[in-house]
N, CA, C and O atoms as a printed pandas DataFrame, in Angstrom:
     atom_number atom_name residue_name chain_id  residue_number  x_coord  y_coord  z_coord
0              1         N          UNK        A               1   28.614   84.594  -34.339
1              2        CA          UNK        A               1   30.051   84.641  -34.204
2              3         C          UNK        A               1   30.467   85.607  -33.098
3              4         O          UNK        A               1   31.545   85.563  -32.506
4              5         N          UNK        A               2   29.406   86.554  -32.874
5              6        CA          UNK        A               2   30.197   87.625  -31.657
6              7         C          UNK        A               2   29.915   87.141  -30.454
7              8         O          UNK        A               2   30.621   87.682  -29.603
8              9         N          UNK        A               3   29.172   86.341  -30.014
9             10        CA          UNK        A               3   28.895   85.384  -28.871
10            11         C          UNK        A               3   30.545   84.735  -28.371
11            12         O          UNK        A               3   31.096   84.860  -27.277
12            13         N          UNK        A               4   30.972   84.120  -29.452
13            14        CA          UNK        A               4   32.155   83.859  -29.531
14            15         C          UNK        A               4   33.437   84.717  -28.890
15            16         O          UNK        A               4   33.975   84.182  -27.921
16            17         N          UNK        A               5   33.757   85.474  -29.156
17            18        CA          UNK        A               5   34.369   86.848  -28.857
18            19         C          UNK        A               5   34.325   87.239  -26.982
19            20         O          UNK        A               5   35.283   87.793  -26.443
20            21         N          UNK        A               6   33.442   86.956  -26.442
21            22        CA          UNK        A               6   32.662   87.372  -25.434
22            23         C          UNK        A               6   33.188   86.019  -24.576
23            24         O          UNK        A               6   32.433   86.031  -23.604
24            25         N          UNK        A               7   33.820   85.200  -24.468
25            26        CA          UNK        A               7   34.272   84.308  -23.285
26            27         C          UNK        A               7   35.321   85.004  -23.075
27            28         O          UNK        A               7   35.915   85.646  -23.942
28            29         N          UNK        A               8   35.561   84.943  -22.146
29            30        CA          UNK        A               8   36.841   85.166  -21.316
30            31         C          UNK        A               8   37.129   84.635  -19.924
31            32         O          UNK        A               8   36.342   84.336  -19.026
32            33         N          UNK        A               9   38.689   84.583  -19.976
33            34        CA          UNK        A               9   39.263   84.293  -18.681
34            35         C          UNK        A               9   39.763   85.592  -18.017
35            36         O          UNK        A               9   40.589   86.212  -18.687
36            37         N          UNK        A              10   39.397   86.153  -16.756
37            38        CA          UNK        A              10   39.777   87.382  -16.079
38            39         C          UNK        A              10   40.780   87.067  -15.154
39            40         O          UNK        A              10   40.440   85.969  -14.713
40            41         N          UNK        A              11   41.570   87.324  -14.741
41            42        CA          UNK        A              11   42.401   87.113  -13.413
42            43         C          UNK        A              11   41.855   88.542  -12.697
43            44         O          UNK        A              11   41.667   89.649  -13.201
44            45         N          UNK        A              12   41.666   88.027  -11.225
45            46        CA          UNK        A              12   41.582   89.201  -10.239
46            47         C          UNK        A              12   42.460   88.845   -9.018
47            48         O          UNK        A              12   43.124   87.829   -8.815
48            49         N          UNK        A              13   42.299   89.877   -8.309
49            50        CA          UNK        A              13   43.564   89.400   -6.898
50            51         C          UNK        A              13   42.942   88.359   -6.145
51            52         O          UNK        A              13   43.696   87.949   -5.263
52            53         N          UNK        A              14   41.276   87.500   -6.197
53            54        CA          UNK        A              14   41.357   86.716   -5.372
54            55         C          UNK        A              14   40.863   85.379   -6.194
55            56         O          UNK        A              14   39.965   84.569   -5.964
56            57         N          UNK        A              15   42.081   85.523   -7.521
57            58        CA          UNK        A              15   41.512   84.054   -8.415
58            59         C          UNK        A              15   41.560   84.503   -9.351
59            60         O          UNK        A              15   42.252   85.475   -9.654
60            61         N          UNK        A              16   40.579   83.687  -10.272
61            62        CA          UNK        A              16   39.919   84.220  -11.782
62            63         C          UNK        A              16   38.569   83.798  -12.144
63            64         O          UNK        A              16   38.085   82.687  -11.922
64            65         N          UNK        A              17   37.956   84.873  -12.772
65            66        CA          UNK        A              17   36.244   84.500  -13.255
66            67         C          UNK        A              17   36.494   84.434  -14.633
67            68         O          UNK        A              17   37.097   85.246  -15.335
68            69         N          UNK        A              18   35.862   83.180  -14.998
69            70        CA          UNK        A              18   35.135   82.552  -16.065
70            71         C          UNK        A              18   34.204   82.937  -16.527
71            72         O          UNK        A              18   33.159   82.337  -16.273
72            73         N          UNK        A              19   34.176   84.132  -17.427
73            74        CA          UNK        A              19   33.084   84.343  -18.555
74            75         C          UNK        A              19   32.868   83.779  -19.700
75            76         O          UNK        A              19   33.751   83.829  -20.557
76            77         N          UNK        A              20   31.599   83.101  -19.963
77            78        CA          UNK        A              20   31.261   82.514  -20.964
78            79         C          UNK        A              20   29.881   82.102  -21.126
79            80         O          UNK        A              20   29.381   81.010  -20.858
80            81         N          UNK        A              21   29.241   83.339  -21.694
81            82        CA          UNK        A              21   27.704   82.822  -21.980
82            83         C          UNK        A              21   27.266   81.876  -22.855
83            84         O          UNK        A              21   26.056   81.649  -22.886
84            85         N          UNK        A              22   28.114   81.191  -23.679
85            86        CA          UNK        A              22   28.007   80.142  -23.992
86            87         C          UNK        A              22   27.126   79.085  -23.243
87            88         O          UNK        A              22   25.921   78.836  -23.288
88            89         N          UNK        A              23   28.168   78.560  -22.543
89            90        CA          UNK        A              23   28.186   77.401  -21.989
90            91         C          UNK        A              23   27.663   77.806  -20.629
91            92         O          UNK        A              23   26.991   76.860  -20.220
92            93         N          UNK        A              24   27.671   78.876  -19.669
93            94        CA          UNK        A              24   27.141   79.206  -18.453
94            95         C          UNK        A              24   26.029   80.535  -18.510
95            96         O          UNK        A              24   26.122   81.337  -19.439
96            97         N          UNK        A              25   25.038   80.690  -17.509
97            98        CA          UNK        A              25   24.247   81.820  -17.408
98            99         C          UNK        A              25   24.825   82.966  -16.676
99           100         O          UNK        A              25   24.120   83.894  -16.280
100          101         N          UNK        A              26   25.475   82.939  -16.583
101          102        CA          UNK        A              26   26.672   84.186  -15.262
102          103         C          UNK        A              26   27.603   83.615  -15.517
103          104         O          UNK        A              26   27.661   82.412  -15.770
104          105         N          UNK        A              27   28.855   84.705  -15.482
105          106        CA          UNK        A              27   30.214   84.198  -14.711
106          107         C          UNK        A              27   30.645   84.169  -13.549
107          108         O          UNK        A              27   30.187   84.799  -12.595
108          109         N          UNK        A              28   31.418   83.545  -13.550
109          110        CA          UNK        A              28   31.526   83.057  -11.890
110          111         C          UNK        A              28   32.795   83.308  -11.705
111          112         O          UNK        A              28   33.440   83.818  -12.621
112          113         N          UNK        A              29   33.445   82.967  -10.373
113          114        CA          UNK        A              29   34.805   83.327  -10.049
114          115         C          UNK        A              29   34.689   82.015   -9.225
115          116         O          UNK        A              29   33.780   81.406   -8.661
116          117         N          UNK        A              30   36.397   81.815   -9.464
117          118        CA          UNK        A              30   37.280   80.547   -8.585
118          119         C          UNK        A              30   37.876   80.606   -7.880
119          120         O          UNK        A              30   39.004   80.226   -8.195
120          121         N          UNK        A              31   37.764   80.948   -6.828
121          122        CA          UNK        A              31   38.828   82.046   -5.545
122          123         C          UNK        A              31   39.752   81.035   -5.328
123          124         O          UNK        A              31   39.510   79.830   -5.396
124          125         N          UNK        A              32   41.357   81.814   -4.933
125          126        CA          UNK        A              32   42.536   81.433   -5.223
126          127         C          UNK        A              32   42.530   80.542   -3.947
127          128         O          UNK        A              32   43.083   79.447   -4.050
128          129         N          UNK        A              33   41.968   80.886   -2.751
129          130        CA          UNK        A              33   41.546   79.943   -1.592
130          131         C          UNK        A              33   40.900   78.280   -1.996
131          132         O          UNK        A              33   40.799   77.203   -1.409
132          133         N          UNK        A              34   40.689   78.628   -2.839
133          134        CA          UNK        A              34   39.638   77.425   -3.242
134          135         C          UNK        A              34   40.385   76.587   -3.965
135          136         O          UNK        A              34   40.359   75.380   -3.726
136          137         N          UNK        A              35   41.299   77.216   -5.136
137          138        CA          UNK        A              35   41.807   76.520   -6.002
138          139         C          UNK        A              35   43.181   75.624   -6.170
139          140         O          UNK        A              35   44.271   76.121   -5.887
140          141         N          UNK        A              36   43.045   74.118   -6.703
141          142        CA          UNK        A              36   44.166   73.311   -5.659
142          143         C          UNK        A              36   44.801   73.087   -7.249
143          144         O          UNK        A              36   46.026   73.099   -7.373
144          145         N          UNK        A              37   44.298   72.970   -7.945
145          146        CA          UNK        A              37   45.566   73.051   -8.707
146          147         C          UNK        A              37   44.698   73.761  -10.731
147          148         O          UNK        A              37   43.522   74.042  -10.960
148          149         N          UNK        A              38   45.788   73.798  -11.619
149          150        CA          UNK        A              38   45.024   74.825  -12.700
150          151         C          UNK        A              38   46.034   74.307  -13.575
151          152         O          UNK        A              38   47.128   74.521  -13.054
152          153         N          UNK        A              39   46.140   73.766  -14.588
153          154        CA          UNK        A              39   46.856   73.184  -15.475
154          155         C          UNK        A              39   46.583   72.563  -16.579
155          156         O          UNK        A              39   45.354   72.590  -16.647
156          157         N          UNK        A              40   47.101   71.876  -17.723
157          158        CA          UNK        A              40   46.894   71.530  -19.428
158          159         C          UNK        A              40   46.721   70.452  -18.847
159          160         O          UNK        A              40   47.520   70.142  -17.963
160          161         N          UNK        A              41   45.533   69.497  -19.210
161          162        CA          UNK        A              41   45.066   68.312  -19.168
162          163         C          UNK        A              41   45.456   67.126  -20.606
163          164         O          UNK        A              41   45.574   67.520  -21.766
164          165         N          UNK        A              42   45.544   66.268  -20.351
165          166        CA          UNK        A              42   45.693   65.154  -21.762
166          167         C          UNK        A              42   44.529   64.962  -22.206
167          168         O          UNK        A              42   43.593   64.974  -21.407
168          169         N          UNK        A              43   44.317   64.755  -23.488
169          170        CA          UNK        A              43   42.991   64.012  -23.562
170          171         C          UNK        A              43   42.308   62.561  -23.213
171          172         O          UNK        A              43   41.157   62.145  -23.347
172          173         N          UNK        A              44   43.429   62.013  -22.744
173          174        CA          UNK        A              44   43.770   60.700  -22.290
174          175         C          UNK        A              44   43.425   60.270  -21.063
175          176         O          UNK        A              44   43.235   59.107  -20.708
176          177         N          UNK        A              45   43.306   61.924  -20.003
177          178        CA          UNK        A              45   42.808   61.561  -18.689
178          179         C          UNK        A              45   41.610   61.126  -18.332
179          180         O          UNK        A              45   40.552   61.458  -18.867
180          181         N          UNK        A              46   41.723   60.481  -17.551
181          182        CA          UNK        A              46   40.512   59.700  -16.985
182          183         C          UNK        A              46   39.841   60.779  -15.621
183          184         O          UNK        A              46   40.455   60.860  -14.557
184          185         N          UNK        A              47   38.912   61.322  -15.792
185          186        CA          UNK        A              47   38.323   62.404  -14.910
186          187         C          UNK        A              47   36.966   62.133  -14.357
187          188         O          UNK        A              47   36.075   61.815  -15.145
188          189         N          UNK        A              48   36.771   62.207  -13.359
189          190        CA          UNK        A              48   35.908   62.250  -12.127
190          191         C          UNK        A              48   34.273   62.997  -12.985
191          192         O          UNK        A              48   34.305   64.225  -13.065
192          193         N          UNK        A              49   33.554   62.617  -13.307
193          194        CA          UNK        A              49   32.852   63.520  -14.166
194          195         C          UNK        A              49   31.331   64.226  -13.268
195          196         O          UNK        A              49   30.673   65.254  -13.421
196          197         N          UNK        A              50   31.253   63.047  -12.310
197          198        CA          UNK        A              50   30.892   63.779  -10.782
198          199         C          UNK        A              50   31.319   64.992  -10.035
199          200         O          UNK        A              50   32.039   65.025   -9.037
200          201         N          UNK        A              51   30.709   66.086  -10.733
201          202        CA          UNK        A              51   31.693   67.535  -10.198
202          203         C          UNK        A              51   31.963   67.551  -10.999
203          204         O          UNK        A              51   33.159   67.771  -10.807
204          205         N          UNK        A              52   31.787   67.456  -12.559
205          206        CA          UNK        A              52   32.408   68.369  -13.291
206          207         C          UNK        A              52   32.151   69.102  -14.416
207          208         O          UNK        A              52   31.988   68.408  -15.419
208          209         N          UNK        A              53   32.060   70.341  -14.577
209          210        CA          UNK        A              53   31.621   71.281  -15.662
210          211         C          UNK        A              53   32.679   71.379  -16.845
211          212         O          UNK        A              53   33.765   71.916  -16.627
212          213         N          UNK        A              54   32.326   70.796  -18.254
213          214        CA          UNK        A              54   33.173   71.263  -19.373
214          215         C          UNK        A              54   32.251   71.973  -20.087
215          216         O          UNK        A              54   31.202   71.573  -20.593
216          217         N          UNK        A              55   32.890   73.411  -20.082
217          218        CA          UNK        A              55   32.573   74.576  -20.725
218          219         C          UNK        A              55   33.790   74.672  -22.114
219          220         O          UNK        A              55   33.889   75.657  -22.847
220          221         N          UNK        A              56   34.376   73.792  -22.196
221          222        CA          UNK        A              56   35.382   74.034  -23.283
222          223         C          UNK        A              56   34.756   73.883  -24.585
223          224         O          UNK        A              56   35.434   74.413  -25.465
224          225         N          UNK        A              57   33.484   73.232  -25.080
225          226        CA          UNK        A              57   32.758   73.254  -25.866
226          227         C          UNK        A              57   33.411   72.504  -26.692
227          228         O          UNK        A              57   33.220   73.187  -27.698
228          229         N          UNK        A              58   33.831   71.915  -26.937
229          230        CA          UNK        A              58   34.783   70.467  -27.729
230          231         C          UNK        A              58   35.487   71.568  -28.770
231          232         O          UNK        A              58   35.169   71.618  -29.958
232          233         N          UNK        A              59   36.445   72.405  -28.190
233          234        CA          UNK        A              59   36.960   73.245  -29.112
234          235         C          UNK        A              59   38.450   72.864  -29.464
235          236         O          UNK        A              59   38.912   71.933  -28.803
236          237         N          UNK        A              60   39.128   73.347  -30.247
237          238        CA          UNK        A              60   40.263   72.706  -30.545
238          239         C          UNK        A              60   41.385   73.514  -29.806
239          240         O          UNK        A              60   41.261   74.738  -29.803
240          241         N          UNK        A              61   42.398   72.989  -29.218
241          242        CA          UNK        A              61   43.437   72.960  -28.499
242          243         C          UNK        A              61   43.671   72.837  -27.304
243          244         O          UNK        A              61   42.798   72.151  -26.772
244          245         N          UNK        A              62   44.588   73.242  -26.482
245          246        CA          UNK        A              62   44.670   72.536  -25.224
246          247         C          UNK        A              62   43.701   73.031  -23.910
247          248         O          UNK        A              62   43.418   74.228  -23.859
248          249         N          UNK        A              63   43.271   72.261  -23.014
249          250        CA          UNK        A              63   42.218   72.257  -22.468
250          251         C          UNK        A              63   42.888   72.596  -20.961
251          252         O          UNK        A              63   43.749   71.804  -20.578
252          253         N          UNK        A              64   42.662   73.336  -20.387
253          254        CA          UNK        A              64   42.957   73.504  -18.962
254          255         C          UNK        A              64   41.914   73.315  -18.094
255          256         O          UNK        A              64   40.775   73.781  -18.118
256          257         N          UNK        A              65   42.568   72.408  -17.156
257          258        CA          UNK        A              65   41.612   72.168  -15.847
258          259         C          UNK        A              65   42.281   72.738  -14.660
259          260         O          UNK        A              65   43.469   72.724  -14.338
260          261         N          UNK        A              66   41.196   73.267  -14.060
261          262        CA          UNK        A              66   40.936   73.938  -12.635
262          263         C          UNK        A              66   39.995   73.000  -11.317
263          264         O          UNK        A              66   38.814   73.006  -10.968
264          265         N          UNK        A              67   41.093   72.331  -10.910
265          266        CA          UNK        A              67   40.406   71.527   -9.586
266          267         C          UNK        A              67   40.400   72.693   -8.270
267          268         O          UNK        A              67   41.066   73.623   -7.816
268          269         N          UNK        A              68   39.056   71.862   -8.013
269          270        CA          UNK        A              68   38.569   72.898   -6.526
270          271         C          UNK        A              68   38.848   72.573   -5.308
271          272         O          UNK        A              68   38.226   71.519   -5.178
272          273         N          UNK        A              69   39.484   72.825   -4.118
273          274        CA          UNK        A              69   39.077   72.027   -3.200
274          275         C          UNK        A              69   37.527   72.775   -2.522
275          276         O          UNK        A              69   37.332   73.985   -2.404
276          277         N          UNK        A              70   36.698   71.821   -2.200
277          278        CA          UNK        A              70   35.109   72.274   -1.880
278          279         C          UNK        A              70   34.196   72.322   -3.451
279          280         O          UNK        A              70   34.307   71.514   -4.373
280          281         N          UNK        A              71   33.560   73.176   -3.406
281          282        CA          UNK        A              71   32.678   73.221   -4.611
282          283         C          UNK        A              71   32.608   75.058   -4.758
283          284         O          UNK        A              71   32.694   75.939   -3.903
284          285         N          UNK        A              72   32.429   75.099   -6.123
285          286        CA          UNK        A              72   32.058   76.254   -6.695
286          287         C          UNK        A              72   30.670   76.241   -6.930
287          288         O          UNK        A              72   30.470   75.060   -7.215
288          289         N          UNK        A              73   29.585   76.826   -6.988
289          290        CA          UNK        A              73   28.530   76.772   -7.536
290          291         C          UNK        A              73   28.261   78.024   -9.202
291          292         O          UNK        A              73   28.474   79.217   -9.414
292          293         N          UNK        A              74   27.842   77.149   -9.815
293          294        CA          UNK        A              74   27.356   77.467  -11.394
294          295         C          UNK        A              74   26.441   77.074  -11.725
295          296         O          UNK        A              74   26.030   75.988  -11.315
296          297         N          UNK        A              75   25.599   78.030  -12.840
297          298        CA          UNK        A              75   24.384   77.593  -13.403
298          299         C          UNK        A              75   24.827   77.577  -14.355
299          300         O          UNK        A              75   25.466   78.580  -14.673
300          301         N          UNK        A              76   24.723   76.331  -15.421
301          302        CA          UNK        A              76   24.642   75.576  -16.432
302          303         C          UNK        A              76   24.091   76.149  -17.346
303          304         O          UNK        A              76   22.962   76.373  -16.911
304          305         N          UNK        A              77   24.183   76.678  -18.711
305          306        CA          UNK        A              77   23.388   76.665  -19.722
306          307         C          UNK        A              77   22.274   76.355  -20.464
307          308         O          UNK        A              77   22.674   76.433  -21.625
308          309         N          UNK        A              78   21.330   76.106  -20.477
309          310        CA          UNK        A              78   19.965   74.788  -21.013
310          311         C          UNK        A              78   19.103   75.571  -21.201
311          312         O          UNK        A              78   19.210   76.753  -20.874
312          313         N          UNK        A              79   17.936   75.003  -21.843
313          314        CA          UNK        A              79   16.817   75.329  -22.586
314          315         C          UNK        A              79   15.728   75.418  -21.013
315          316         O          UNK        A              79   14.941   76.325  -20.740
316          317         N          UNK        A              80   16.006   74.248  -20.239
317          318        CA          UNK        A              80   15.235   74.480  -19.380
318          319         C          UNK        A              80   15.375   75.271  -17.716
319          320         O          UNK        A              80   16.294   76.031  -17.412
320          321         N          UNK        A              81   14.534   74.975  -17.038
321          322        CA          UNK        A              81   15.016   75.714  -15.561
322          323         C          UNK        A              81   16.243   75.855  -15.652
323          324         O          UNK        A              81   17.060   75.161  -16.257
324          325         N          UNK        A              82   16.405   76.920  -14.943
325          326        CA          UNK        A              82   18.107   77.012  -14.635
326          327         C          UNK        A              82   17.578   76.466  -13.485
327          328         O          UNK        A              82   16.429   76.391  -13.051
328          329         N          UNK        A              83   19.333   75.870  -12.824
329          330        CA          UNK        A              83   19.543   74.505  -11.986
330          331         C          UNK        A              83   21.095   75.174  -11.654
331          332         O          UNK        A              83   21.971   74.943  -12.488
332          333         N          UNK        A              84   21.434   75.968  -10.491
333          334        CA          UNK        A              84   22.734   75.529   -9.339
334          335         C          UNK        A              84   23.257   74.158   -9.729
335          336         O          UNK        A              84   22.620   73.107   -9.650
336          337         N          UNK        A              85   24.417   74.298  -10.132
337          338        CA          UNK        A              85   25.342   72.899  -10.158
338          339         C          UNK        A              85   26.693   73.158   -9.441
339          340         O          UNK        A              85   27.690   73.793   -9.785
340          341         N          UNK        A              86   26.392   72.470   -8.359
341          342        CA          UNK        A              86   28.111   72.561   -7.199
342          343         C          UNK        A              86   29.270   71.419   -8.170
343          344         O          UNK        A              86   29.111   70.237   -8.473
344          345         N          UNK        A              87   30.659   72.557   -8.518
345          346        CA          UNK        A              87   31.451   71.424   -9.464
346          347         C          UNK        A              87   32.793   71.703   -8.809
347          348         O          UNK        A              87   33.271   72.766   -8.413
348          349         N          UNK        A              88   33.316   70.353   -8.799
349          350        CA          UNK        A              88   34.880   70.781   -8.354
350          351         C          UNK        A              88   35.647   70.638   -9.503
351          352         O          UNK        A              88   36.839   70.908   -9.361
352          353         N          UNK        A              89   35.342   70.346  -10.412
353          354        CA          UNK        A              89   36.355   70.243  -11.610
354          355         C          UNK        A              89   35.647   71.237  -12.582
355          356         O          UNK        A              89   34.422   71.244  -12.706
356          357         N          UNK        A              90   36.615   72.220  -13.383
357          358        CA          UNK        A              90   36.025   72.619  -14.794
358          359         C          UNK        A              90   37.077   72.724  -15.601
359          360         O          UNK        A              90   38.269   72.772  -15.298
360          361         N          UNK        A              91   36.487   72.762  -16.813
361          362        CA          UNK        A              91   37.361   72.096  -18.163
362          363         C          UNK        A              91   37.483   73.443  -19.174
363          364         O          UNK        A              91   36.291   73.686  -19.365
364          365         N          UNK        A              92   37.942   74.057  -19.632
365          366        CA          UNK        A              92   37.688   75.073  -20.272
366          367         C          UNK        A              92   38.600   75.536  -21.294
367          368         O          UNK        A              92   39.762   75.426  -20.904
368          369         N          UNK        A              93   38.518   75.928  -22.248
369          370        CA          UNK        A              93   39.907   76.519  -23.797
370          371         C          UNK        A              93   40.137   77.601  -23.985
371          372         O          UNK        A              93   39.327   78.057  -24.792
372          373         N          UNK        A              94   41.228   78.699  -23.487
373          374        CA          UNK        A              94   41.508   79.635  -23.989
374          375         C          UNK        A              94   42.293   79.475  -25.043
375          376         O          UNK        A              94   43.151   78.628  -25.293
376          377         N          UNK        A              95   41.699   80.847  -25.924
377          378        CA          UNK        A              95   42.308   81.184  -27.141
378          379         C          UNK        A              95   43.921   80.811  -26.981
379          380         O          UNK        A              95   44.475   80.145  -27.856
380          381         N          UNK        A              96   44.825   81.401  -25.505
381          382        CA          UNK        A              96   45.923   81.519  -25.599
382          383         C          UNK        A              96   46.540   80.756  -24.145
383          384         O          UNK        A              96   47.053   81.334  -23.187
384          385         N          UNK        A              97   46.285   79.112  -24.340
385          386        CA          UNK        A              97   46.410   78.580  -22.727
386          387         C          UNK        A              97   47.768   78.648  -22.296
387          388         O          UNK        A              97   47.930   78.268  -21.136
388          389         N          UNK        A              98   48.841   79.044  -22.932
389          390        CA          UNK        A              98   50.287   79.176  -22.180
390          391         C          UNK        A              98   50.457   80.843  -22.016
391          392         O          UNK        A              98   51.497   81.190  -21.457
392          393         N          UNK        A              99   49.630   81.805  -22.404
393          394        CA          UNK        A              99   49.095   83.205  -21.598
394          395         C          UNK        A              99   48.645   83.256  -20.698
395          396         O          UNK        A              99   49.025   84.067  -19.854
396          397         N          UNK        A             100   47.277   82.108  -20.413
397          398        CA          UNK        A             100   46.894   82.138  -19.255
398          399         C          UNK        A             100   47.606   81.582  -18.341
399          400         O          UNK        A             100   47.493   82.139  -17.249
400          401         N          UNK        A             101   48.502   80.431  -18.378
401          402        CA          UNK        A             101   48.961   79.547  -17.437
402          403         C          UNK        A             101   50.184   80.305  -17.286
403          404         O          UNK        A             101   50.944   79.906  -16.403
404          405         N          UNK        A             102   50.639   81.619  -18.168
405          406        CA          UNK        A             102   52.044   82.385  -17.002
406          407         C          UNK        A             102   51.539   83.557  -16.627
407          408         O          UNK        A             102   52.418   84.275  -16.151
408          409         N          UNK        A             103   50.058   84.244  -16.655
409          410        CA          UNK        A             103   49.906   85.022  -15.799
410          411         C          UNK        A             103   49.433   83.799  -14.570
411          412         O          UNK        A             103   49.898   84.232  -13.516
412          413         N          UNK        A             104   48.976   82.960  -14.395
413          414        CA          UNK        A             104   48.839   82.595  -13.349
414          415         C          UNK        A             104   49.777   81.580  -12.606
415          416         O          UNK        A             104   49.497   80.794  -11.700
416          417         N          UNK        A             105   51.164   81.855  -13.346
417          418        CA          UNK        A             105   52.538   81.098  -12.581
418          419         C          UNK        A             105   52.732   82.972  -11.995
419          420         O          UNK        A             105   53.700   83.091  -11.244
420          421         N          UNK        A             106   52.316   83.693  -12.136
421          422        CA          UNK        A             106   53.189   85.396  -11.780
422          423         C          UNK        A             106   51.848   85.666  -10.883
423          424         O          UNK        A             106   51.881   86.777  -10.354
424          425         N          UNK        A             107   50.641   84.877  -10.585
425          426        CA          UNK        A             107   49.848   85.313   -9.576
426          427         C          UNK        A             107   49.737   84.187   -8.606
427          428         O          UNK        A             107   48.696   83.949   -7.994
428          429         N          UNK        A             108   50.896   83.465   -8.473
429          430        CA          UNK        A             108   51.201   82.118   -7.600
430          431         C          UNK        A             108   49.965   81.478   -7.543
431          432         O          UNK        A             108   49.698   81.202   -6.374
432          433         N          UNK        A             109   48.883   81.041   -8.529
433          434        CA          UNK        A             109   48.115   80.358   -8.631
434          435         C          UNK        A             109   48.838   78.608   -8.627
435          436         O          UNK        A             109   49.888   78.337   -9.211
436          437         N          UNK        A             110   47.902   77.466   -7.746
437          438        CA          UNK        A             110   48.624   76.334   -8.120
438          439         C          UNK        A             110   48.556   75.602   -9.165
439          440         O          UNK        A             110   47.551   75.549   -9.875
440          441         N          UNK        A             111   49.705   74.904   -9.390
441          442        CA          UNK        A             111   49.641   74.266  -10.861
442          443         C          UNK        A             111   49.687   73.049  -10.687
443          444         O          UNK        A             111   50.248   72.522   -9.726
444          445         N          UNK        A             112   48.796   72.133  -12.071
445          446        CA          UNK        A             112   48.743   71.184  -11.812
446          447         C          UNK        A             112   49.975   70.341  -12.273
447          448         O          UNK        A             112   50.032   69.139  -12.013
């Protein structure tokens, strides 16, 4: 359960890093250069799954996606080799996604 506890979303001045040993081996950061849009997804959408990392772990409530323009690189979680995966899409659940989505309307992050 304290594994649990231990994801987080950080905002810094050039973006935000994604901690979550869960689902990734490092956290990584999404530089605000990079990032084209960050917003509550439907479950209904139809998504590109080429490029794309869901770290949301099929958890319950609303799911925010962060499109890239270019690629981010992440290593994946698994039993085996770790493996670099370049993703332009990631999928991810904060505890509190309309916290995260107005600190990042007050750090002019784009929205989707």
């Amino acid at each position: 359960m304290h594994q649990l506890s231990k994801r987080w979303i950080i905002f810094v001045p050039n973006g935000f890093v994604l901690h979550d040993l869960l689902s990734t081996r490092e956290p990584f950061l999404i530089r605000r250069a990079d990032l084209s849009s960050l917003g509550a997804i439907e479950t209904g959408d139809s998504l590109d799954s080429e490029g794309l990392l869901d770290i949301s772990q099929n958890a319950l409530g609303a799911v925010l996606q962060a499109s890239i323009d270019g690629e981010v690189e992440v290593v994946p979680q698994s039993r085996r080799i770790a493996e670099v995966k370049a993703v332009k899409q990631v999928l991810f659940c904060p505890t509190r996604p309309g916290a995260a989505l107005k600190e990042a309307a007050k750090r002019n992050l784009p929205r989707l």
